[in-house]
C-alpha positions in Angstrom: -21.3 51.4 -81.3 -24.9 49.8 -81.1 -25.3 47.3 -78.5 -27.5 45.3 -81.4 -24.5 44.7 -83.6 -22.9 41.1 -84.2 -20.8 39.5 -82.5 -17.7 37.0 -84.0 -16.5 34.5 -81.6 -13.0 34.0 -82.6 -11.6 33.1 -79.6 -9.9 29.5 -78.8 -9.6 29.1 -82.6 -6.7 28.7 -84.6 -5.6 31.4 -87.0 -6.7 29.5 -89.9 -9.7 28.3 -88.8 -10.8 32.3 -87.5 -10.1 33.6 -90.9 -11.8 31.5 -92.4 -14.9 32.0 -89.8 -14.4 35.5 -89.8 -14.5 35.7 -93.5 -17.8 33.8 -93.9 -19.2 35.9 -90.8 -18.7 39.5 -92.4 -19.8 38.8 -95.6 -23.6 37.7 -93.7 -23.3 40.5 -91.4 -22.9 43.1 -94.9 -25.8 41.1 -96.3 -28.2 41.3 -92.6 -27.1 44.7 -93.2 -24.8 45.7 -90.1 -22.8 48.6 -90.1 -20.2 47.0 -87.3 -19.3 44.2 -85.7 -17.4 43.3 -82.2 -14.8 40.5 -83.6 -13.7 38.6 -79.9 -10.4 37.2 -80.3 -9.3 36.8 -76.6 -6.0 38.3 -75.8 -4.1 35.0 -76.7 -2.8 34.3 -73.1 -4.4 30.5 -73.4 -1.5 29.5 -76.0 1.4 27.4 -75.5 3.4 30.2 -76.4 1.5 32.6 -73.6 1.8 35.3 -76.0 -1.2 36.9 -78.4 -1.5 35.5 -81.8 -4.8 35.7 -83.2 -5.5 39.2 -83.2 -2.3 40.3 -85.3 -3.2 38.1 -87.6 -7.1 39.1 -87.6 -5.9 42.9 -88.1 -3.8 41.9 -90.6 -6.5 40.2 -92.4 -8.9 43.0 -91.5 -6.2 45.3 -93.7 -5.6 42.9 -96.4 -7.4 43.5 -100.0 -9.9 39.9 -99.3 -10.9 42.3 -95.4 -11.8 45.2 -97.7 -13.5 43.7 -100.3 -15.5 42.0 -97.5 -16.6 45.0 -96.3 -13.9 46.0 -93.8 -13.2 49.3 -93.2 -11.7 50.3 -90.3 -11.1 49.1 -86.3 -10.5 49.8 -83.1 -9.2 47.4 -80.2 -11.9 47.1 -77.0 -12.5 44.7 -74.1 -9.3 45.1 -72.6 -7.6 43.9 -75.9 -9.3 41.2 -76.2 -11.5 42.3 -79.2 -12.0 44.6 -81.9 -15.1 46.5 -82.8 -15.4 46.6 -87.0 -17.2 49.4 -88.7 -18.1 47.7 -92.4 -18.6 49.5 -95.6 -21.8 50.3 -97.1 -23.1 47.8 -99.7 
């Protein structure tokens, strides 16, 4: 991946609240016209819980028809876990 690509700062959000974000950030990454993006959800350890929540729920989302008609098409996890890199469709 291109160390120029955008970067989605998900982390310390909660899972509403990074949908949303993410949702909004995609779409302007398709129209700036990236071909990926890193999406940083930390690995969830700073919950009450101590267990991961946001990035099941982001590659859910990632998955789900409103992802791929955003522009989502495939990912990868990186950084340990803590994020995922985003290759986006083609307008």
């Amino acid at each position: 991946m291109d160390e120029d690509f955008p970067a989605i700062d998900l982390h310390g959000l909660r899972p509403d609240q990074a949908l949303r974000r993410l949702a909004q950030e995609l779409h302007a990454a398709r129209v700036r016209g990236a071909r990926s993006v890193l999406v940083i959800c930390g690995r969830g350890w700073g919950n009450l819980e101590q267990r991961p929540v946001l990035r099941g729920k982001v590659e859910a989302w990632l998955l789900s028809e409103e992802g791929r008609r955003l522009g989502a098409q495939s990912f990868e996890v990186t950084a340990k876990g803590g994020a995922l890199e985003v290759r986006l469709r083609e307008r």
